[in-house]
SEDRENDO-990879 format. One record per residue (C-alpha): x, y, z; residue number from 1. Coordinates in steps of 0.05 Angstrom, whole numbers. Example, Ala and Ser with C-alpha at 12.3 -4.5 7.8 and 13.67 -1.06 7.14 Angstrom:
2
east, north, up, num
246, -90, 156, 1
273, -21, 143, 2
//
This chain:
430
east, north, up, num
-168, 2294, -636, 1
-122, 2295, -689, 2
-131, 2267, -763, 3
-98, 2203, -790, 4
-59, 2206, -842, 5
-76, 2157, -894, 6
2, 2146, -900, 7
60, 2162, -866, 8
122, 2161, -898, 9
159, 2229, -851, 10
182, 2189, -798, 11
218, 2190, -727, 12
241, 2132, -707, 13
256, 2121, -628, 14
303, 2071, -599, 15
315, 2063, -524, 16
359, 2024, -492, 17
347, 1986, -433, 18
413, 1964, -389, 19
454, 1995, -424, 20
468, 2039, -489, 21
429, 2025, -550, 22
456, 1969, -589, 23
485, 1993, -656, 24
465, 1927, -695, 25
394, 1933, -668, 26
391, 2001, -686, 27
416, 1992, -764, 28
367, 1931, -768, 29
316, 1976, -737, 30
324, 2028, -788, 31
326, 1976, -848, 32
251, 1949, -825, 33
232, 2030, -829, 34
262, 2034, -895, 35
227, 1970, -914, 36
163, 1984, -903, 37
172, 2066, -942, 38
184, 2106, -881, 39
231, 2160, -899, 40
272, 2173, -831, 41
277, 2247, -817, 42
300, 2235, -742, 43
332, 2184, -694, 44
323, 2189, -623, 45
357, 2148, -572, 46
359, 2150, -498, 47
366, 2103, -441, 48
320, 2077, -387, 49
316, 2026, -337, 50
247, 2002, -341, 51
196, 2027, -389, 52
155, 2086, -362, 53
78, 2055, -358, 54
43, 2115, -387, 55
90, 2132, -446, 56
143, 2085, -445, 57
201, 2136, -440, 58
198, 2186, -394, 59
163, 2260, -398, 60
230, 2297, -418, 61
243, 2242, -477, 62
172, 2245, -493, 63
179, 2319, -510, 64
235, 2321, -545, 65
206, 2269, -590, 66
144, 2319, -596, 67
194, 2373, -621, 68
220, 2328, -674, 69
163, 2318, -697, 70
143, 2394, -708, 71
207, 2403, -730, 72
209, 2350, -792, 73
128, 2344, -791, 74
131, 2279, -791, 75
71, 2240, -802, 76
88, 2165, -759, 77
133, 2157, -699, 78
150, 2086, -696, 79
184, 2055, -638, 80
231, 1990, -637, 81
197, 1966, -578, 82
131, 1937, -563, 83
72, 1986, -533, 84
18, 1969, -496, 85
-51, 1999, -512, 86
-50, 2048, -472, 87
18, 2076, -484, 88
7, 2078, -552, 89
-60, 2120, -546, 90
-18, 2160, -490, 91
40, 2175, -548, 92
-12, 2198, -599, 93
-49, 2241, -559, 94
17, 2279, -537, 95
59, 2276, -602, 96
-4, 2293, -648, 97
15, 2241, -698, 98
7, 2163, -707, 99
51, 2126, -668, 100
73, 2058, -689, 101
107, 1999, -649, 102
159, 1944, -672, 103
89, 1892, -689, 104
62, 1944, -725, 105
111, 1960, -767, 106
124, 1891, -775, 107
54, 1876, -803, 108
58, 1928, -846, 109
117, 1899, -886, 110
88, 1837, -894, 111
19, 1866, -917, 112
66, 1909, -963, 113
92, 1836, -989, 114
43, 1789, -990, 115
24, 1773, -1066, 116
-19, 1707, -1054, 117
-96, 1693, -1034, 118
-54, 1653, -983, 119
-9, 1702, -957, 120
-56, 1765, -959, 121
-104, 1720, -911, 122
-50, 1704, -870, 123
-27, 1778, -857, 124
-103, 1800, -851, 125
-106, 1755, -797, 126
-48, 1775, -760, 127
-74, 1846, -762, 128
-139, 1836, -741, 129
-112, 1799, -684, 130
-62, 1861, -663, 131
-123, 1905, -683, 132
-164, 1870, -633, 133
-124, 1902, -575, 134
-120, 1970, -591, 135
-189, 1989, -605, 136
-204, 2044, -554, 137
-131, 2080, -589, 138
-159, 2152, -610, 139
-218, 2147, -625, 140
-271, 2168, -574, 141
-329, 2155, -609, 142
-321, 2083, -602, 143
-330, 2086, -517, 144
-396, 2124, -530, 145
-475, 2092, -518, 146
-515, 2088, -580, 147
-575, 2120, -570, 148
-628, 2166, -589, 149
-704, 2146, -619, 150
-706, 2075, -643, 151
-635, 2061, -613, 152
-653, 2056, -543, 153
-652, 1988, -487, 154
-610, 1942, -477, 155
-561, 1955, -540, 156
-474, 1957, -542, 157
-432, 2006, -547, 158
-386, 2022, -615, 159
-322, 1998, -579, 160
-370, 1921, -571, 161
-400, 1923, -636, 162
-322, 1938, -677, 163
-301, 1878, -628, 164
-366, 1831, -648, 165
-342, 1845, -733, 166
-273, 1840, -723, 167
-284, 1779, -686, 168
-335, 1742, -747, 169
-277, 1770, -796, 170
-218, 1735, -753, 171
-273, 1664, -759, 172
-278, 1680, -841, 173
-205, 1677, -845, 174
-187, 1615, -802, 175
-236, 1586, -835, 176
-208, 1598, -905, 177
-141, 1589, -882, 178
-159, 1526, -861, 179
-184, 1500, -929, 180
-115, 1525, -962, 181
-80, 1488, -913, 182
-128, 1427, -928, 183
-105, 1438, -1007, 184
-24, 1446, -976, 185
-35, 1375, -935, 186
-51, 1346, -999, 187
9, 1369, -1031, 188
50, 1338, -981, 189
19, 1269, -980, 190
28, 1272, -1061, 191
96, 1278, -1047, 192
105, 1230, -991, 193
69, 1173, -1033, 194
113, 1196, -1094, 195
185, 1189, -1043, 196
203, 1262, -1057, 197
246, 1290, -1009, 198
229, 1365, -992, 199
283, 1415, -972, 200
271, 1485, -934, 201
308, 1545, -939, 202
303, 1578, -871, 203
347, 1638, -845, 204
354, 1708, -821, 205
313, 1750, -868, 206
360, 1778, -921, 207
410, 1722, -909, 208
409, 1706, -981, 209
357, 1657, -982, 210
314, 1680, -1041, 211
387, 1695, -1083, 212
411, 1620, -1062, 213
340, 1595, -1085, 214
345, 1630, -1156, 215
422, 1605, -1154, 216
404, 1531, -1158, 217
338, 1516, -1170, 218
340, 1570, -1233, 219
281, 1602, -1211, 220
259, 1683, -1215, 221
237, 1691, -1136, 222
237, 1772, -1121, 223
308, 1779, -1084, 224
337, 1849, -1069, 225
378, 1881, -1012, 226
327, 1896, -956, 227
286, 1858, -897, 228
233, 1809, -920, 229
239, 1822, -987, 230
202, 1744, -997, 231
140, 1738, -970, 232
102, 1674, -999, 233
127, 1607, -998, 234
159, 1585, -1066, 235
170, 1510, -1084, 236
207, 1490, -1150, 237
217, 1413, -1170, 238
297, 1404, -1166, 239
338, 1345, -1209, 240
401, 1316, -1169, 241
448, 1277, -1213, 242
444, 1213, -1170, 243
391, 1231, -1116, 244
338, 1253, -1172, 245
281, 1296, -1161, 246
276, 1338, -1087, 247
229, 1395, -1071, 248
267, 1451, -1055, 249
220, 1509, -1019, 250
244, 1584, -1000, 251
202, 1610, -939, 252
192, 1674, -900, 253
253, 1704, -866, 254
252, 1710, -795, 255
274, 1768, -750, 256
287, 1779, -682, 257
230, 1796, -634, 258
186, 1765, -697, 259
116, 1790, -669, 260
76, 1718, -643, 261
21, 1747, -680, 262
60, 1734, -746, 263
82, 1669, -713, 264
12, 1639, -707, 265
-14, 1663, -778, 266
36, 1638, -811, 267
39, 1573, -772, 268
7, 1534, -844, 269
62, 1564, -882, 270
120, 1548, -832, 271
78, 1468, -831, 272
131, 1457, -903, 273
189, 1476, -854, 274
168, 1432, -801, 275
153, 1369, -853, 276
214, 1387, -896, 277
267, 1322, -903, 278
323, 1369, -889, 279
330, 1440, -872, 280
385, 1486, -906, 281
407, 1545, -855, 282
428, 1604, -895, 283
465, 1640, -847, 284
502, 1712, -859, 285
575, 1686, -854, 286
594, 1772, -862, 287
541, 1788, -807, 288
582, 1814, -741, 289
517, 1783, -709, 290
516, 1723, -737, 291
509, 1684, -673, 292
453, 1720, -647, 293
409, 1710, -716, 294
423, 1633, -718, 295
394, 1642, -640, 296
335, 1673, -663, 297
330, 1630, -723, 298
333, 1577, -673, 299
281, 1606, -628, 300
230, 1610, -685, 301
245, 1541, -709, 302
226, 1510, -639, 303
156, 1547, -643, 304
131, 1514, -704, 305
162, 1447, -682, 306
221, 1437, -726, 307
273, 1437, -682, 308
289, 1368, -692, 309
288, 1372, -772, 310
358, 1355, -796, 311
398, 1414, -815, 312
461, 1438, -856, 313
483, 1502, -843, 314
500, 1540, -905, 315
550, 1606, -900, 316
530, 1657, -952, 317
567, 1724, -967, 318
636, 1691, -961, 319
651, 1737, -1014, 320
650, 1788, -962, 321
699, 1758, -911, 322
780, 1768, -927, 323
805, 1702, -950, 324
731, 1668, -957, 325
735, 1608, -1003, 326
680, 1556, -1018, 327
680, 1493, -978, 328
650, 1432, -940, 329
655, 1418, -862, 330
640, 1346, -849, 331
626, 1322, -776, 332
667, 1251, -757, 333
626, 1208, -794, 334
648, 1244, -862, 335
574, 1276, -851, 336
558, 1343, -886, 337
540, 1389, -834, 338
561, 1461, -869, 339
575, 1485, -932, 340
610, 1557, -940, 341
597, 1595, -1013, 342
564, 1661, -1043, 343
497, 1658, -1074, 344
507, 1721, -1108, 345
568, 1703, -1143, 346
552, 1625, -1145, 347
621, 1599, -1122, 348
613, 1543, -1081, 349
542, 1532, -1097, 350
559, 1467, -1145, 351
582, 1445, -1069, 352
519, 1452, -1045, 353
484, 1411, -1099, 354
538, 1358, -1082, 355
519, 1347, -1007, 356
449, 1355, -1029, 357
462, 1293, -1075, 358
509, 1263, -1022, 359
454, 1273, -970, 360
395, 1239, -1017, 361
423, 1192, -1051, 362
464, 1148, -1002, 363
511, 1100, -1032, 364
508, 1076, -1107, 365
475, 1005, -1106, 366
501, 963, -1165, 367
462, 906, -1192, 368
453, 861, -1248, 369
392, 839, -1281, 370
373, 791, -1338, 371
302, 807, -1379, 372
262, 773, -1430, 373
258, 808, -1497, 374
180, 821, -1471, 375
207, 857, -1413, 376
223, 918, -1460, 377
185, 963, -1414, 378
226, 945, -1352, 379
292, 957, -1388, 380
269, 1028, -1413, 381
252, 1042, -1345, 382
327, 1024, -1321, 383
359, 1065, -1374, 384
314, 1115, -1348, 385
314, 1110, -1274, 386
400, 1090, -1272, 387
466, 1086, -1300, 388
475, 1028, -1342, 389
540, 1007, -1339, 390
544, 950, -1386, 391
490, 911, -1429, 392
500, 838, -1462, 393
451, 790, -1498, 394
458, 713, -1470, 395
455, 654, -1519, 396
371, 650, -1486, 397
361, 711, -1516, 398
356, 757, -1446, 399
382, 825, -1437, 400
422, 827, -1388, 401
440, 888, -1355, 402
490, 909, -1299, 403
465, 984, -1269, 404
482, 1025, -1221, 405
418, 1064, -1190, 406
418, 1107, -1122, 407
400, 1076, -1056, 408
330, 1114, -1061, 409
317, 1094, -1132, 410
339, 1025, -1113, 411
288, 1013, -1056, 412
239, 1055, -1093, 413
244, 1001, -1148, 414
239, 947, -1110, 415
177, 964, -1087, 416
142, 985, -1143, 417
167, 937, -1193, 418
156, 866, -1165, 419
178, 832, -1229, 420
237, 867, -1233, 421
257, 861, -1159, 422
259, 794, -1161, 423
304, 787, -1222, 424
357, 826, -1185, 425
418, 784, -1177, 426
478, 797, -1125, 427
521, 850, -1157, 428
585, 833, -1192, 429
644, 824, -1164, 430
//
C-alpha cells in the first residue's frame, strides 16, 4: 500500500463532462478552488462520459491515462471536480498510487486552510469528521482486521468500529461546543433586537467582492484578495447612517456551486445572522459571463438555511469591468430600491449604496415640535443628540421649545422609551 504524503501540492486535476463537453466556466472555477487551497496544477485531464463508471468513475482507458500523468509530473494528489463515493475513491488510489481527492474534499480543505476563529475551526472540524466518517475503510487495511492475540481475545471490535466509536464522541464534543457559541451568538442578536438595530448581510458568490464592499463602507480591514473563499469567519462592524443611525452590517462565507451539504450543516449557526438579518445585500459579479447561474446557486443555498424570504437588494460589483458601466439605482414601481450597480474596488457608486441603505432604514423624516421645562435639560440633549433640530425658541413661560426633525425609527423608538417626552409632542408645523 502506498504512503501518504503529508501534503500534496503536485497535482492533476480531472474534469469530466457528463452530456456534453466540459464546461469552460466550471473548469476555470475548478482550477481557482485547486489554486486556493496550494495545489500547484501540473496536468488537466478532461474527457466525456455518460454516466459515471461505478468502480472508478471514468472509465479504464481514462483511468490510465490519468495514472501516466501522474508518473509523468509525480504528482502527489489527484483531485477530481466531482463527487466520489467510498469506494471509487479507495478504487482511484489503489490504481493511480497517489491520494485522490474529490470536489468535498477539496472543499474542506480550503476552509480548514481559512478558518481563523475557535468558532470557525470547530465548524470545519466538524464538517470533516462528518465526510471522514464515510471513508474509513479508504487504504488502509489494517482498519478491517480482528484485534486479537493474548489478553485481546472475546467478544471485542474491529479497528474500522473502534475509529468509528472516537470519531463519533469527537463529532458529540463539537456539537456540543458549537452549541454553546451559538448560545453566546443568540444573545447577540436579542441585544440587538431589544436595542432596534437593524442587521444587514452580505451574501454572494464567493469572490464577488463581498469582503472588498465590506472594507469599502464599513472602513474595516477584513482579509480580501483575488481567489475563492478568501473570508472565512463571520465579521460584524457597527455602521452610522446619516438619518437611519446605527445598522449592523455582517460579511459572511461565500458560497459556491455544488457547496458540499456537509459545509451546509456546520455552518448552519453561522449562516443563523443571514437568516435573522433585516435586509440582505446580494453582491453579485455584474463582469461574471455566469452571472445568472451564481445568483441560482446563491439562491439555492439561501433556501437551505431559511432565508429565502429575507428582503434583498441586489448589488452589481465590478462595473468597472463592463464597457460603459456607470454607478446607479434601479427602483421597482413603488420608487423601491431593489439594485444598486457600483465597484467596490474603486468605490464609485458605493456613496449610492449607503443612500438606499439610509433610504431603506430610515423611512420618511418625521417632523415635530416640542416645548420643555428648563428641568427637562436632559430630554433636550437627547434631541440634539438623537435629531436634526431645525429651529429652537424660548416662550414668555420660560419653555424651550423645539421644532426637530428625527427619522421614522428614531421617532417610534422615542416614543417608546421616553414617555415624558412622547407626550409633549405636538402636531408638526405647518
Amino acid at each position: 500500500m502506498f504512503e501518504r504524503p503529508e501534503t500534496g501540492e503536485r497535482a492533476i486535476l480531472v474534469h469530466i463532462g457528463f452530456h456534453g463537453q466540459p464546461d469552460s466556466e466550471a473548469l476555470r472555477e475548478f482550477q481557482e478552488l485547486a489554486r486556493s487551497a496550494g495545489a500547484e496544477a501540473q496536468s488537466l485531464v478532461t474527457g466525456q462520459r455518460q454516466v459515471p463508471d461505478r468502480r472508478l468513475f471514468v472509465g479504464t482507458g481514462k483511468a490510465e491515462e490519468i495514472h501516466q500523468a501522474v508518473l509523468t509530473h509525480q504528482a502527489e494528489v489527484v483531485i477530481f471536480d466531482h463527487e466520489l463515493s467510498p469506494s471509487q475513491e479507495r478504487n482511484l488510489e489503489r490504481l493511480l498510487e497517489c491520494r485522490v481527492l474529490d470536489r468535498t474534499g477539496l472543499i474542506l480543505d480550503i476552509f480548514a486552510q481559512r478558518a481563523r476563529s475557535h468558532e470557525g475551526k470547530l465548524q470545519v472540524e466538524l464538517a470533516q469528521l462528518r465526510h471522514l466518517s464515510t471513508r474509513l475503510v479508504r487504504g488502509w487495511t489494517h482498519l478491517e482486521r480482528q484485534k486479537g492475540g493474548i489478553g485481546l481475545r472475546g467478544p471485542g471490535e474491529t479497528q474500522l468500529e473502534t475509529d468509528r466509536r472516537l470519531l463519533g464522541k469527537r463529532i458529540d464534543q463539537i456539537r456540543r461546543r458549537l452549541a454553546r457559541v451559538d448560545s453566546q451568538r443568540d444573545q447577540s442578536r436579542r441585544a440587538r433586537r431589544r436595542a432596534e438595530t437593524p442587521t444587514i448581510s452580505l451574501v454572494g458568490y464567493t469572490n464577488a467582492g463581498k469582503s472588498t464592499l465590506f472594507n469599502r463602507i464599513a472602513a474595516a480591514d477584513v482579509y480580501a484578495r483575488d481567489q475563492l473563499f478568501a473570508t472565512l469567519d463571520p465579521t460584524l462592524r457597527r455602521l452610522e447612517l446619516p438619518q437611519a443611525g446605527a445598522v449592523v452590517l455582517a460579511d459572511t462565507v461565500g458560497f459556491v456551486s455544488r457547496l458540499p451539504h456537509e459545509l451546509v450543516a456546520a455552518f448552519r449557526s453561522t449562516l443563523q445572522e443571514t437568516a435573522e438579518a433585516d435586509l440582505l445585500l446580494h453582491v453579485i459579479d455584474a463582469a461574471s459571463p455566469q452571472r445568472q447561474e451564481q445568483v441560482a446557486e446563491v439562491e439555492d443555498v439561501l433556501a437551505q438555511i431559511g432565508a429565502a424570504e429575507v428582503p434583498r437588494v441586489n448589488v452589481f460589483n465590478k462595473i468597472d469591468l463592463l464597457e460603459g458601466g456607470e454607478p446607479r439605482i434601479d427602483r421597482d414601481a413603488d420608487g423601491g430600491v431593489v439594485a444598486v450597480w457600483l465597484s467596490a474596488a474603486s468605490g464609485a457608486g458605493a456613496g449610492l449604496l449607503l443612500e438606499a441603505l439610509d433610504e431603506r432604514f430610515a423611512g420618511h423624516p418625521v417632523r415635530q415640535r416640542v416645548c420643555l421645562a428648563p428641568a427637562e435639560g436632559r430630554l433636550r440633549a437627547l434631541l440634539f443628540r438623537e435629531g436634526r433640530v431645525l429651529d429652537e425658541r424660548v416662550d414668555e413661560s420660560g419653555q424651550c421649545c423645539l421644532e426637530v426633525e428625527l427619522s421614522a425609527r428614531d421617532y417610534a423608538r422615542l416614543r417608546k422609551s421616553e414617555p415624558s417626552l412622547s407626550a409633549q409632542w405636538a402636531d408638526p408645523p405647518a
